[in-house]
Backbone bond lengths (Angstrom), bond angles and torsions (degrees), N, CA, C in turn:
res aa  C-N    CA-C-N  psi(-1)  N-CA   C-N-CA  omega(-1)  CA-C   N-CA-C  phi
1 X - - - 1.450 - - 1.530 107.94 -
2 X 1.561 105.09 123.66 1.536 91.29 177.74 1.719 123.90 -95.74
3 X 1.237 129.37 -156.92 1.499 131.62 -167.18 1.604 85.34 -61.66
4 X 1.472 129.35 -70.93 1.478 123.33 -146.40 1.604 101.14 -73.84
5 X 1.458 129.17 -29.12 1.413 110.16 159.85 1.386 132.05 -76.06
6 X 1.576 115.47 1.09 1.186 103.71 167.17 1.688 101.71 -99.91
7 X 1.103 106.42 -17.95 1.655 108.88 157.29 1.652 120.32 -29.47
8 X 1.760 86.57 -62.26 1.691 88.17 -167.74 1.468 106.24 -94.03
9 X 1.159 114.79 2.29 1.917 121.59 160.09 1.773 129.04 -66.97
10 X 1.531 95.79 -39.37 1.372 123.00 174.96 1.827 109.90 -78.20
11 X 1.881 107.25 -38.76 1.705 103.42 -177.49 1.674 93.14 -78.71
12 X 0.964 133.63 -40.69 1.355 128.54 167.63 1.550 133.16 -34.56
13 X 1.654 89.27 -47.22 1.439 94.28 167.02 1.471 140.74 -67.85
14 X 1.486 108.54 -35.27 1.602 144.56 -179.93 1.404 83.40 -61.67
15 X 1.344 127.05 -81.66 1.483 137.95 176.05 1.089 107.89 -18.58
16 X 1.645 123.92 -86.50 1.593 106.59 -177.85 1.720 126.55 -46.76
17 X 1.389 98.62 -32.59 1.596 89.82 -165.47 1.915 96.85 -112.75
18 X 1.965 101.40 42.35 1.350 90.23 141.23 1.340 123.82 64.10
19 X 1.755 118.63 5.17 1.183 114.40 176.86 1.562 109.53 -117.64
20 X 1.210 101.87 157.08 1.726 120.82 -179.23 1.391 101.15 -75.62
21 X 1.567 103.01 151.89 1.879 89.12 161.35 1.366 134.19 -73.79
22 X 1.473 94.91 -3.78 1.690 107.46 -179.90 1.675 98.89 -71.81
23 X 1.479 112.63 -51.43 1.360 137.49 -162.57 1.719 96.34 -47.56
24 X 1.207 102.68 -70.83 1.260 131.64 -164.64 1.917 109.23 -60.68
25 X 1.524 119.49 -29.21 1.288 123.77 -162.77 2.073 87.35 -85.85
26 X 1.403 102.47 -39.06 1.524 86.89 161.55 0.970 165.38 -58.52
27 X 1.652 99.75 -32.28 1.662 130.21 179.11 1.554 93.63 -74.90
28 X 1.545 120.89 -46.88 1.628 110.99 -169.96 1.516 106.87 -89.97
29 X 1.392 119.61 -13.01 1.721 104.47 152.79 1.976 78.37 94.48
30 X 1.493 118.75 41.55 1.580 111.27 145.53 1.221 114.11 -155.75
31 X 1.111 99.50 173.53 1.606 136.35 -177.50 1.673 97.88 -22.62
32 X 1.345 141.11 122.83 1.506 131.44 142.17 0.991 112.37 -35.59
33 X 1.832 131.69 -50.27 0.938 139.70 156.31 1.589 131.15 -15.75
34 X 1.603 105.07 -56.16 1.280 122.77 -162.13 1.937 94.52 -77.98
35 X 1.247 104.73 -61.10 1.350 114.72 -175.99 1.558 110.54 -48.87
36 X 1.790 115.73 -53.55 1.960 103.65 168.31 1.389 117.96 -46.84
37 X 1.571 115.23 -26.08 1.475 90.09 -165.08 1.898 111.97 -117.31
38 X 1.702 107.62 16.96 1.311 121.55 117.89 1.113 136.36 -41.68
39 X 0.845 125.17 -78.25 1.271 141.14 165.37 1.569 121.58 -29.96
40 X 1.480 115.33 -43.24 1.288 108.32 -164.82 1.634 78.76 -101.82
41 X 0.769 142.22 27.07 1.933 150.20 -179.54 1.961 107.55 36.09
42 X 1.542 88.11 66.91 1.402 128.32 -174.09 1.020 126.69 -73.91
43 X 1.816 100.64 -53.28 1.328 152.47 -159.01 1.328 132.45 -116.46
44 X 0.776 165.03 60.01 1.372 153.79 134.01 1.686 124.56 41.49
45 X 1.309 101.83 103.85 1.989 83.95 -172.02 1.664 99.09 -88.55
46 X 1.364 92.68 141.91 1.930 113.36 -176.46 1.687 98.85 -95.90
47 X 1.180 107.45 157.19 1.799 107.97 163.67 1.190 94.13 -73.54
48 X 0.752 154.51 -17.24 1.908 145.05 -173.78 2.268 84.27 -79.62
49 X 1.604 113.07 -64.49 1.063 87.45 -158.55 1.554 110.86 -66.57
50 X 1.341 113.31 -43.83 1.337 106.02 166.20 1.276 142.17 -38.50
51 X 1.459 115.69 -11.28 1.725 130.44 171.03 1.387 81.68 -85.33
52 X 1.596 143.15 -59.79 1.309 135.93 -140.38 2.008 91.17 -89.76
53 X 1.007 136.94 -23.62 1.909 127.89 172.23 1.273 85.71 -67.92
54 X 1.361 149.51 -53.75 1.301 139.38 -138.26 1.455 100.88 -87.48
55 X 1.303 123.22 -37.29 1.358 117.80 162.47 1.245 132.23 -41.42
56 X 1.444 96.09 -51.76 1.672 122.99 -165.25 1.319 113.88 -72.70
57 X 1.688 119.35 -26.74 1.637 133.71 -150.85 1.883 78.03 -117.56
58 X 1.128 129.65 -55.46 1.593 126.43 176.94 1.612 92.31 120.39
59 X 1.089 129.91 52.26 1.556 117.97 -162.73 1.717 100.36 -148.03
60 X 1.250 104.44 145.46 1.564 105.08 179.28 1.945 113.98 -45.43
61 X 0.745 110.35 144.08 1.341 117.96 151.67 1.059 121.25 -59.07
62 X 1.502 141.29 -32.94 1.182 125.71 147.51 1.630 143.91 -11.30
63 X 1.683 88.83 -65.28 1.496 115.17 -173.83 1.791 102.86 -78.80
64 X 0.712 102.74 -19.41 1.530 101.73 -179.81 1.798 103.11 -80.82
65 X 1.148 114.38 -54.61 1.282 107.25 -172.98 1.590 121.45 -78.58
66 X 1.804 103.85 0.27 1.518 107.16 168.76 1.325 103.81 -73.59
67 X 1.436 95.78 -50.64 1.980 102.80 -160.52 1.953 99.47 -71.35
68 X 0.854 114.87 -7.68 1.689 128.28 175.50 1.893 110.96 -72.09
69 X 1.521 77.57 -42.45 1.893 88.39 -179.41 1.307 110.83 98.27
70 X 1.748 124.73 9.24 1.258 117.54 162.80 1.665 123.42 -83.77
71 X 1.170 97.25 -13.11 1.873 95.56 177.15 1.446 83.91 -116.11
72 X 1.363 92.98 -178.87 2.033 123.82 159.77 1.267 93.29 -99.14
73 X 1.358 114.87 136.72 1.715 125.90 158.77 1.516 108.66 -46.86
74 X 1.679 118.13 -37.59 1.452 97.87 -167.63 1.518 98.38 -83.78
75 X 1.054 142.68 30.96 1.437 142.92 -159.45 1.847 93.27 -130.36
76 X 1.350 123.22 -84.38 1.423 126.58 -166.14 1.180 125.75 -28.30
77 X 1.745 118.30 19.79 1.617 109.94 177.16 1.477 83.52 -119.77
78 X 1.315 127.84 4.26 1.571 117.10 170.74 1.904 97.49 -96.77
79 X 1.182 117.87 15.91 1.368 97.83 -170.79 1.443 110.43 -74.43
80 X 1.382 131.25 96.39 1.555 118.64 -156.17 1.435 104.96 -61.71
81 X 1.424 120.07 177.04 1.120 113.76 178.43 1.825 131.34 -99.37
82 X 1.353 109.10 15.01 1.311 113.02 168.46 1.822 102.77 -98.04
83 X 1.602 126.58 -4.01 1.312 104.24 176.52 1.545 89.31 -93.89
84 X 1.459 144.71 -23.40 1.031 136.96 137.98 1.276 126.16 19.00
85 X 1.804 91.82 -104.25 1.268 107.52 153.23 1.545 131.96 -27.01
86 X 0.823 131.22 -54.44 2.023 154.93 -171.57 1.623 93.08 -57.81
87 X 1.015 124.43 -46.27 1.473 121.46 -175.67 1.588 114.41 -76.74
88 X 1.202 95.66 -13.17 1.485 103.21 167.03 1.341 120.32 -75.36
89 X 1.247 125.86 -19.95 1.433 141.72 -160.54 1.211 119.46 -124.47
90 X 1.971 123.35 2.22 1.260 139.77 163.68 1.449 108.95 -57.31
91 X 1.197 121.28 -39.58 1.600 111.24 -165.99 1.419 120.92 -28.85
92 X 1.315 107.49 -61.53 1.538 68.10 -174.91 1.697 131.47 -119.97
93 X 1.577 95.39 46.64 1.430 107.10 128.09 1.383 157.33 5.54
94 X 0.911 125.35 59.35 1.719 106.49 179.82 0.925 139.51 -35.01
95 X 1.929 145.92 96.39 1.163 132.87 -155.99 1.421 130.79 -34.07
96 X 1.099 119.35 -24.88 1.343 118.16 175.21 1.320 110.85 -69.90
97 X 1.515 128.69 -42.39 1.483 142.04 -176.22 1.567 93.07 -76.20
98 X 0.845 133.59 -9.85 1.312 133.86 179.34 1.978 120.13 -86.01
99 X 1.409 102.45 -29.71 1.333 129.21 -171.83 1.745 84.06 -103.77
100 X 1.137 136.36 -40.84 1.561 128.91 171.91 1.660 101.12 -44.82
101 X 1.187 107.72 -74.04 1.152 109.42 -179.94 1.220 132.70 -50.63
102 X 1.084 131.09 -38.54 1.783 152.83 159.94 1.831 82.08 -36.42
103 X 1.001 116.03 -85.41 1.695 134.49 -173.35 2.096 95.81 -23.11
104 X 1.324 105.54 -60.19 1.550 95.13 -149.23 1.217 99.47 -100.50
105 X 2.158 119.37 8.45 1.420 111.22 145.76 1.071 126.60 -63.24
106 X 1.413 98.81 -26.96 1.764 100.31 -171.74 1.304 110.20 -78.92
107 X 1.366 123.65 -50.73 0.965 137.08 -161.03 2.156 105.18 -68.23
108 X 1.173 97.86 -21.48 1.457 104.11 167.87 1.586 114.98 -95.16
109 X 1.173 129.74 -18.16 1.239 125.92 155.06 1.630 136.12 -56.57
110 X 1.746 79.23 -40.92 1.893 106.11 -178.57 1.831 98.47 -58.78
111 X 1.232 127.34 -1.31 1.564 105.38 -155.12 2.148 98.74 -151.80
């Protein structure tokens, strides 16, 4: 899935569950900023932001980082739960170290 389909995966989501992007940049703890230019597939989703949509939308982190394109769908029920955890603790990260990590979740899921 690339940036503009997880674009229109993420406006889909806001949509059903009724939230603004203002609404929504709060509940997941970012930028309005960050979330418009998601959205318009601007941006790049990080496991940091993808821990923070999954917050915001109420949904595993899992599913966010399939439909993101950092896991394989047939993979995200192995996502154990201490790399889970770990994405919780990216913040403050440098995006690039952030996309490192995205890389050797997957790559530890794959196996």
């Amino acid at each position: 899935m690339g940036k503009l389909e997880f674009s229109a995966w993420l406006e889909e989501q806001l949509r059903e569950n009724h939230l603004s992007v203002k609404s929504f940049a709060e509940k997941a703890g970012l930028a309005r900023s960050t979330v418009s230019k998601i959205l318009k597939g601007q941006r790049e989703v990080t496991a940091y932001t993808a821990a923070c949509i999954a917050k915001g939308l109420g949904v595993s982190k899992a599913l966010v980082l399939e439909k993101a394109g950092l896991i394989e769908e047939s993979k995200k029920e192995k996502l154990h739960p201490l790399l889970e955890s770990a994405l919780d603790k990216v913040s403050s990260l440098p995006q690039d170290k952030q996309r490192l990590l995205a890389k050797i979740i997957q790559i530890l899921a794959e196996n």
